[in-house]
C-alpha positions as CSV (number, residue, x, y, z in Angstrom):
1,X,112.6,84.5,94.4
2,X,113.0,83.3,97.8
3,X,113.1,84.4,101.5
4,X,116.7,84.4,103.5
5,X,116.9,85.3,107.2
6,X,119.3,87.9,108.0
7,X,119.4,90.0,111.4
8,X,116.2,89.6,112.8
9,X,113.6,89.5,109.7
10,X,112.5,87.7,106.7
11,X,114.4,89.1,103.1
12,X,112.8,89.0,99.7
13,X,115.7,88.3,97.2
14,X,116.5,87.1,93.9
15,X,118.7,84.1,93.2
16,X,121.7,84.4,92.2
17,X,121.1,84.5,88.5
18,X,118.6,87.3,89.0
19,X,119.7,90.7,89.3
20,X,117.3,94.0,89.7
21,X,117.8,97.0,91.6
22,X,117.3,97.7,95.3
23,X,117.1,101.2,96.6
24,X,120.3,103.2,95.9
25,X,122.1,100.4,94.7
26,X,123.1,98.7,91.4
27,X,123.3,95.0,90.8
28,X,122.6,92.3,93.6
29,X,122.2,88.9,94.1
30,X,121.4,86.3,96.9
31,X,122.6,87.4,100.0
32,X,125.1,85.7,101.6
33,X,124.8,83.9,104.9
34,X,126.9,85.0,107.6
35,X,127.6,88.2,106.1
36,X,126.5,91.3,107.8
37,X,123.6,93.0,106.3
38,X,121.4,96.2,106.6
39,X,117.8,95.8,104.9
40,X,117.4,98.1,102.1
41,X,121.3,96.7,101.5
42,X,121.0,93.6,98.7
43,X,124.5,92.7,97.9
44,X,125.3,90.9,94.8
45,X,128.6,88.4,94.7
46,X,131.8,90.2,94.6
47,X,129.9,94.1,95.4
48,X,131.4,95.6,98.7
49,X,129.8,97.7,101.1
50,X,132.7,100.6,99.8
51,X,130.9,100.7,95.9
52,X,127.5,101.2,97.8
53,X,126.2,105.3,97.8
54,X,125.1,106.5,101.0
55,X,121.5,106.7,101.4
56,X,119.8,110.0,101.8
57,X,118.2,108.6,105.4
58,X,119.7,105.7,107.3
59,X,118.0,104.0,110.4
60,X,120.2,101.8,112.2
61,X,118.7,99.3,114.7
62,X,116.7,101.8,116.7
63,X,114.7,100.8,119.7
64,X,112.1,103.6,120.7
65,X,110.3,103.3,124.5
66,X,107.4,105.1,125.8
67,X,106.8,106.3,129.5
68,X,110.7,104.9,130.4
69,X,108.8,101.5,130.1
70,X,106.8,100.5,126.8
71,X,109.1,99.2,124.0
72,X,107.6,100.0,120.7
73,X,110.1,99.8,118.2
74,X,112.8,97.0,118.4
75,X,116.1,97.1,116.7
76,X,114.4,98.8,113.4
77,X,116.6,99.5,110.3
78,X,115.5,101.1,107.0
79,X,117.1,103.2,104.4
80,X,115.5,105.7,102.4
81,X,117.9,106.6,98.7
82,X,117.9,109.9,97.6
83,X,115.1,110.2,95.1
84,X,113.2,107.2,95.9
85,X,109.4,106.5,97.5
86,X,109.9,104.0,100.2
87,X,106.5,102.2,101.8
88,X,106.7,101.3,105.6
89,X,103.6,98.8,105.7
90,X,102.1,97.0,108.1
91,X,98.5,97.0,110.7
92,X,97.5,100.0,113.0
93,X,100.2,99.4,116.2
94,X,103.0,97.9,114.1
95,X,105.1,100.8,114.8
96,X,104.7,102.8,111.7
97,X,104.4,106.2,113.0
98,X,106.6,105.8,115.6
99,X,109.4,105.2,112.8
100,X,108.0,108.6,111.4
101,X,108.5,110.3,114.8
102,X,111.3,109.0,115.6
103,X,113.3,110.5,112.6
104,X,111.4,113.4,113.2
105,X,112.0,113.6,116.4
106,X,108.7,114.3,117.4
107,X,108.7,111.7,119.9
108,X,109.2,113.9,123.3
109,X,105.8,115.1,123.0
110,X,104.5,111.8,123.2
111,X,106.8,110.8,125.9
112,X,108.6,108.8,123.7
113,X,112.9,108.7,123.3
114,X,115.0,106.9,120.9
115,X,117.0,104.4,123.6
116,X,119.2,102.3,121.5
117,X,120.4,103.1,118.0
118,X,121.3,105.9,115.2
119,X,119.8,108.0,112.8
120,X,121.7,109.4,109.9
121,X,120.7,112.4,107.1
122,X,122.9,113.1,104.6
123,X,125.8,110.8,106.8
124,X,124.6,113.5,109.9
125,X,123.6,111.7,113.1
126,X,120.0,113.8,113.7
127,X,118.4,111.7,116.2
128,X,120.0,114.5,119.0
129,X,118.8,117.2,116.5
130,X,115.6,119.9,117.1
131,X,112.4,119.1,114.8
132,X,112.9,123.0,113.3
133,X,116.8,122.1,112.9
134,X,115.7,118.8,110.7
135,X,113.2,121.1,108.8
136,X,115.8,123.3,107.6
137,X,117.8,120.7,106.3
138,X,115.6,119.4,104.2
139,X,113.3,116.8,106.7
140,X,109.5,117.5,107.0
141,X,106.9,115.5,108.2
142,X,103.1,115.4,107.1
143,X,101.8,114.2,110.1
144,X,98.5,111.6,110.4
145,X,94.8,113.0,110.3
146,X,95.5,116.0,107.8
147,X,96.6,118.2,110.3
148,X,95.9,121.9,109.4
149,X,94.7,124.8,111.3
150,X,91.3,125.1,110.6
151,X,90.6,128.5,110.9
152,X,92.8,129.8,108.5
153,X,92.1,129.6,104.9
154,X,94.1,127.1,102.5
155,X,96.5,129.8,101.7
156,X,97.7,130.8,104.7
157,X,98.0,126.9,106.1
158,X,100.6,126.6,102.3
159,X,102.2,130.1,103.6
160,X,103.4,128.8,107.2
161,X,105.3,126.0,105.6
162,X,107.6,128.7,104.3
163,X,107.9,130.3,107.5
164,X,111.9,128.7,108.1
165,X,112.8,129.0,104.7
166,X,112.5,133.9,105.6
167,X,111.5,134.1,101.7
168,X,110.5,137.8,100.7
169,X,107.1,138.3,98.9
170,X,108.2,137.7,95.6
171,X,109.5,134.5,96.3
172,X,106.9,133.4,98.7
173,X,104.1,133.9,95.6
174,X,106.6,131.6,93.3
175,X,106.5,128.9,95.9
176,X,103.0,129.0,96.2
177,X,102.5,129.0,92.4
178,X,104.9,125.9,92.3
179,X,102.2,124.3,94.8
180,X,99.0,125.2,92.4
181,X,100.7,123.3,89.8
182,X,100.4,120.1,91.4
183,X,97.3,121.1,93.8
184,X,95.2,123.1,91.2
185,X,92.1,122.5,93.0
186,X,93.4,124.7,96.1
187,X,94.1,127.6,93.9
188,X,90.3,127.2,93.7
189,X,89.9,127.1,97.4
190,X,92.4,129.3,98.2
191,X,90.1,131.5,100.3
192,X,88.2,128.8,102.5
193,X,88.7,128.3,105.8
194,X,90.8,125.2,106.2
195,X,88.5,123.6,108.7
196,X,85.4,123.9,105.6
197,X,87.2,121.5,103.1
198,X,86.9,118.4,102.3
199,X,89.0,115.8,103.7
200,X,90.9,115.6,100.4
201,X,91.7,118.8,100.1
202,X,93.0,119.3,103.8
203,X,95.4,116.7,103.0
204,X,96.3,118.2,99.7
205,X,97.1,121.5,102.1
206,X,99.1,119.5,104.2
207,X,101.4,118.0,101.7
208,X,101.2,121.9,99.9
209,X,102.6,123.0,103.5
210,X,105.6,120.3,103.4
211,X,106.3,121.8,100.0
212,X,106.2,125.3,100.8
213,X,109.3,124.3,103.3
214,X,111.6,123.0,99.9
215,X,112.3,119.7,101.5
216,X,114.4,116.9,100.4
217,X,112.3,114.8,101.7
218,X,109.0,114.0,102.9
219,X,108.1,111.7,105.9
220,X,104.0,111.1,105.0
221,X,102.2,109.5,107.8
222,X,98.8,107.2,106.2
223,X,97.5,109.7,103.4
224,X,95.0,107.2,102.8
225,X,93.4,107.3,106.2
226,X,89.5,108.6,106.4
227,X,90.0,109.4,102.4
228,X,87.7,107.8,99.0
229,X,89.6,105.7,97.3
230,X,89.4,108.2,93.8
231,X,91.3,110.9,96.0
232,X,93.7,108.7,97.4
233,X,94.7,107.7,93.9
234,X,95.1,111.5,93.1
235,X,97.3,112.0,96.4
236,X,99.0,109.0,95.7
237,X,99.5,110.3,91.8
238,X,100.7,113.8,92.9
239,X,103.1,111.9,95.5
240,X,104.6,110.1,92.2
241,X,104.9,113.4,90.0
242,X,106.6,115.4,93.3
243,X,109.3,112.1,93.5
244,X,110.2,112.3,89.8
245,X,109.7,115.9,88.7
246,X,111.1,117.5,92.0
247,X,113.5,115.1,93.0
248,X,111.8,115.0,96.2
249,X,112.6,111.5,98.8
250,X,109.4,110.1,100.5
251,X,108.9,107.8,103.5
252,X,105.7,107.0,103.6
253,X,103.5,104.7,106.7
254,X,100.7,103.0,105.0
255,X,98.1,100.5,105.9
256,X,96.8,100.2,102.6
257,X,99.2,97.7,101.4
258,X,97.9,97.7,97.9
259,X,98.1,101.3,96.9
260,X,101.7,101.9,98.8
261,X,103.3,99.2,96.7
262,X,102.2,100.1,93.5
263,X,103.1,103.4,94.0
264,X,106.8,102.7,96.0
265,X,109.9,101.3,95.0
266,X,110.6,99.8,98.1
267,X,108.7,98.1,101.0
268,X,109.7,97.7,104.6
269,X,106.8,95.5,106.0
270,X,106.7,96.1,110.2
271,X,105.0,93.4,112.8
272,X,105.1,94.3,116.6
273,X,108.0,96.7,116.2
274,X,110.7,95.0,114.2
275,X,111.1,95.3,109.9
276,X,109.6,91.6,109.0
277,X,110.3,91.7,105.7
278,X,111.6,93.9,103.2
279,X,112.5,94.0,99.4
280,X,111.7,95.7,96.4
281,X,108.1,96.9,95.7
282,X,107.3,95.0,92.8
283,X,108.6,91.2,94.2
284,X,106.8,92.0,98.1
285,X,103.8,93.1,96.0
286,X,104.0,89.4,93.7
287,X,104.8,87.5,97.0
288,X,102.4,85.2,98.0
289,X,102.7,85.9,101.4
290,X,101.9,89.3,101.2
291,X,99.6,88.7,98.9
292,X,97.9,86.8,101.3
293,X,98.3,88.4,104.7
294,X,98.3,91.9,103.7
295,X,96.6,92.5,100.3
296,X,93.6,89.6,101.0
297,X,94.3,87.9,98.1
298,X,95.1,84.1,97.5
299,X,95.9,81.9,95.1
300,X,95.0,78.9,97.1
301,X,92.9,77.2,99.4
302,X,91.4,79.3,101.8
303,X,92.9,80.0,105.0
304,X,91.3,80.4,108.3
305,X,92.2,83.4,110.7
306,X,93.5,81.0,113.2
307,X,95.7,79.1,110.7
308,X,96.7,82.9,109.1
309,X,97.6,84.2,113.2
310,X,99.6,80.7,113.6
311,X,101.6,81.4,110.4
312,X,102.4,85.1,111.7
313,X,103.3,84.2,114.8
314,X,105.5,81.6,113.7
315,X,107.4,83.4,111.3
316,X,108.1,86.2,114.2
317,X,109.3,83.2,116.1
318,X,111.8,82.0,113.6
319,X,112.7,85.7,113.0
């Protein structure tokens, strides 16, 4: 394993006797310097660009500003394969959200716009697109801080999630049902006022919302936050059987470094608005880097927080 610089961040790859898979893609390799190169887009010797699939989501060097003058997001590029759990990571005011929103585009009520840039679904640009025109083809977004409407019971929160979909009755109840199965316990609590449950079970109603909408995928904005860690296993857990039993594409944001990469296949890691690093879960999880800067764990001497800001701020530097 190793780290290569390509286009303005730090790349986990194999060498070139190594060969595992990166999202959406078969074999790869080291990549090669000079050649030009998307993250989430390992290249082995001799694969072209042509023989790649086209990712379900692709973000291509976006810049987002605030207020016409605060640059958040700086030339960010990710891409998201069509059945596949893909960890944004990083600390609180990397840019996480902002990502979310941006694909979203939930940004105009935070006086944010997408300056520089594209944003393709499906090979669709979208970035121009309505939030209600992205729901319907397939996009939703479970926004930070479990966001339900606390005076109406659990039910009725899981019922407005199929309000773009116009399902009659009988369908509606099938959706729902589809929803118990993975959420059992808000079958339970079906009747409660939202506003009454726990903190796990609002953001159980908030993912059971996303579903209700038959998305494609899922855009999940730190389901860890405010949460014990036993239930953030279980949302974590349900996250996993949704992915491989109903097909369904996540992007999720993530502070909790640990959890997201055990759980994801791939890991964009963000610093001050631009993608740092990036590679497959399992070899950013092993790294000792990450290991060190973002999971707490070392396997040698210890570090001081001036030598670990140093070491950040030099490898943006060199980025």
């Amino acid at each position: 394993m190793g780290w290569v610089q390509v286009q303005g961040g730090l790349r986990l790859v194999p060498g070139r006797q190594e060969h595992g898979r990166s999202p959406g893609q078969g074999n790869r390799g080291q990549v090669r310097q000079g050649e030009e190169h998307h993250p989430g887009q390992l290249r082995g010797p001799g694969v072209s660009a042509a023989a790649e699939p086209a990712p379900l989501l692709d973000v291509n060097g976006i810049e987002v500003i605030y207020n016409h003058v605060i640059l958040v997001l700086k030339g960010v590029s990710l891409r998201v394969p069509e059945g596949r759990i893909v960890a944004l990571l990083g600390a609180n005011g990397a840019g996480k959200t902002t990502t979310l929103r941006a694909v979203s585009n939930l940004l105009r009520g935070e006086r944010g716009e997408v300056t520089k840039g594209s944003i393709r679904y499906r090979g669709e640009r979208v970035d121009r697109l309505s939030p209600a025109d992205l729901v319907r083809r397939g996009v939703v977004q479970v926004m930070e801080g479990r966001h339900c409407f606390a005076h109406l019971t659990v039910e009725d929160n899981l019922r407005t999630g199929a309000y773009t979909r116009r399902l009659g009755r009988a369908d509606t109840e099938a959706a729902l049902e589809r929803v118990y199965q993975y959420f059992p316990r808000l079958k339970q609590r079906r009747g409660s006022q939202a506003g009454y449950t726990s903190g796990g079970e609002q953001q159980m109603t908030a993912i059971g919302r996303a579903l209700m909408a038959s998305p494609a995928m899922i855009l999940l904005d730190e389901p860890s936050m405010g949460l014990a860690p036993q239930i953030v296993e279980e949302i974590f857990q349900i996250v996993r059987d949704l992915n491989q039993r109903e097909g369904v594409s996540f992007l999720l944001a993530e502070q909790n470094t640990n959890i997201a990469l055990r759980y994801a296949d791939y890991g964009y890691i963000l610093e001050n608005g631009r993608v740092m690093m990036d590679g497959d879960a399992a070899a950013l999880g092993s790294n000792e880097d990450v290991k060190e800067f973002y999971l707490g764990i070392s396997s040698g001497a210890r570090r001081s927080f001036r030598d670990t800001k140093f070491y950040r701020r030099r490898k943006r530097w060199l980025a």
